[in-house]
C-alpha positions as a Markdown table, in Angstrom:
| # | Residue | x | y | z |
|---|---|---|---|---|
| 1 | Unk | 18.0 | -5.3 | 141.7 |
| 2 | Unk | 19.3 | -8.7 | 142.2 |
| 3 | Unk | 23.2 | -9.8 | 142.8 |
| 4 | Unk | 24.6 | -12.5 | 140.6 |
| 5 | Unk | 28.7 | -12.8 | 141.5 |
| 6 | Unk | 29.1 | -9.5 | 143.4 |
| 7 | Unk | 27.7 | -7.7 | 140.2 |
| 8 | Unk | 24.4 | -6.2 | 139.6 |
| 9 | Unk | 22.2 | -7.5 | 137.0 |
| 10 | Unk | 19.4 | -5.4 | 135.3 |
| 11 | Unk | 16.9 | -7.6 | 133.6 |
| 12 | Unk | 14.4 | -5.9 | 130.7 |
| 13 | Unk | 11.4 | -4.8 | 132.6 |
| 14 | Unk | 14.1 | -2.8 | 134.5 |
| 15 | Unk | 16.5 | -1.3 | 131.5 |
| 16 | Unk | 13.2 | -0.2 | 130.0 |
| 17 | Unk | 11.7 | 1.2 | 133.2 |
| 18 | Unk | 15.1 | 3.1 | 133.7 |
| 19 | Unk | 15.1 | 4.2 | 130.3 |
| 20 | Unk | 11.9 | 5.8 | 131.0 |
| 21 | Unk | 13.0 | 7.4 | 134.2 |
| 22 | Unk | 12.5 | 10.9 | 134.8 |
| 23 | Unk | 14.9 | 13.7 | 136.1 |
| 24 | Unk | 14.1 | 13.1 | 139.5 |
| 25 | Unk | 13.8 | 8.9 | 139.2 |
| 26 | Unk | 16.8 | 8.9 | 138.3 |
| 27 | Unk | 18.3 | 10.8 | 140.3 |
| 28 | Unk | 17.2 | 8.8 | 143.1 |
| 29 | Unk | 17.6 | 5.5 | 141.4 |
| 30 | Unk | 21.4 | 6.4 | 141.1 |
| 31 | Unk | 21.4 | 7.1 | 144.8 |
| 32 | Unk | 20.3 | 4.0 | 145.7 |
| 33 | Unk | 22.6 | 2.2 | 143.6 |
| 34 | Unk | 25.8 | 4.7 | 145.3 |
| 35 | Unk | 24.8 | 4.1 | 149.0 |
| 36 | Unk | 24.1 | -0.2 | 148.1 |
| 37 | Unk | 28.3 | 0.1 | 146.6 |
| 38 | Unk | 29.4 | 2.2 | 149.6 |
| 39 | Unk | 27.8 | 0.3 | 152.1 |
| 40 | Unk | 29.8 | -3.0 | 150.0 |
| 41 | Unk | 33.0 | -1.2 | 150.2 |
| 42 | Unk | 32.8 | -0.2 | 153.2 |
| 43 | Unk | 31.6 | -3.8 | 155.0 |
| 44 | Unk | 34.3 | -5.3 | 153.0 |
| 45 | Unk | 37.0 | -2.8 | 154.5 |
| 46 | Unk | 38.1 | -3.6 | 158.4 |
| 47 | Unk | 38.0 | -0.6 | 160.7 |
| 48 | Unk | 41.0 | 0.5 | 162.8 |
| 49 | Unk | 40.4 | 1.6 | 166.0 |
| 50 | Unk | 42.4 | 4.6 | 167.8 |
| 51 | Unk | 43.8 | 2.4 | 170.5 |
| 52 | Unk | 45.2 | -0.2 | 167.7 |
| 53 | Unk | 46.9 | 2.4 | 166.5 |
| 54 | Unk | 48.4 | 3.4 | 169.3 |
| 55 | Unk | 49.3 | 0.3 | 170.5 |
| 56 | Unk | 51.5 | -0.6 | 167.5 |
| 57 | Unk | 52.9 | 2.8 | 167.6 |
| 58 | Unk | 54.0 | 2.7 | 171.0 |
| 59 | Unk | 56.8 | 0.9 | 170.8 |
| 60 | Unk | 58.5 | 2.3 | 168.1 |
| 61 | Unk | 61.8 | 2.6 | 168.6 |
| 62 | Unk | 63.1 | 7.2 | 168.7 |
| 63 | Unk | 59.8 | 8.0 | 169.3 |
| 64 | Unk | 60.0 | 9.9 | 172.9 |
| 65 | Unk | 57.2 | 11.1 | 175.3 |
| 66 | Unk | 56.8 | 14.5 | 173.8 |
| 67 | Unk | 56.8 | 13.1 | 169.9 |
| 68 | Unk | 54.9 | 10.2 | 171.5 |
| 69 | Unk | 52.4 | 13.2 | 172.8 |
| 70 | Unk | 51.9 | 15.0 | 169.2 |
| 71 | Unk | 51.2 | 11.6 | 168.0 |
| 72 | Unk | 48.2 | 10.8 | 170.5 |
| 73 | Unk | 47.2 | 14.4 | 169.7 |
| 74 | Unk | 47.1 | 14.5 | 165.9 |
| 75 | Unk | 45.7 | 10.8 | 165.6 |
| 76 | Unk | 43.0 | 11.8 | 168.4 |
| 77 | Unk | 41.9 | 14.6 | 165.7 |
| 78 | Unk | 42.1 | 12.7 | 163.1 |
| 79 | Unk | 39.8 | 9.6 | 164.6 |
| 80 | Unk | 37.3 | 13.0 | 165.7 |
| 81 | Unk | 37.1 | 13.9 | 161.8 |
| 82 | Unk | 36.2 | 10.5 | 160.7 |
| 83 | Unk | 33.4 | 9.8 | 163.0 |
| 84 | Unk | 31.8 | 13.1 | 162.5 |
């Protein structure tokens, strides 16, 4: 499929090949067209890594060493669950 103004654009050969898509066809066609619009969305969102966080966290003022601790801990899991 080809891009014209971040949208995609279907010409006729292809609307009548999809048309004639099977269960399975289309199933995978679909797939392709999910992982082409995650893969956009996320590219076009910036990743934030655990030491930024931290960083602007740190000096926030009434946060002590043992909140400041939690904090590291529950961000650490959190940071684990996204990159599994």
């Amino acid at each position: 499929m080809k891009r014209a103004k971040d949208k995609y654009m279907i010409n006729r050969t292809k609307y009548k090949d999809i048309k004639r898509y099977d269960h399975k066809q289309m199933e995978d066609f679909l797939t392709d067209v999910y992982k082409n619009g995650y893969a956009d969305g996320k590219e076009s969102v910036p990743g934030v890594e655990l030491q930024d966080v931290e960083k602007a966290l740190q000096g926030v003022k009434g946060i002590g060493p043992i909140v400041w601790n939690r904090i590291k801990e529950r961000l650490a899991e959190l940071f684990r669950k996204e990159q599994s």
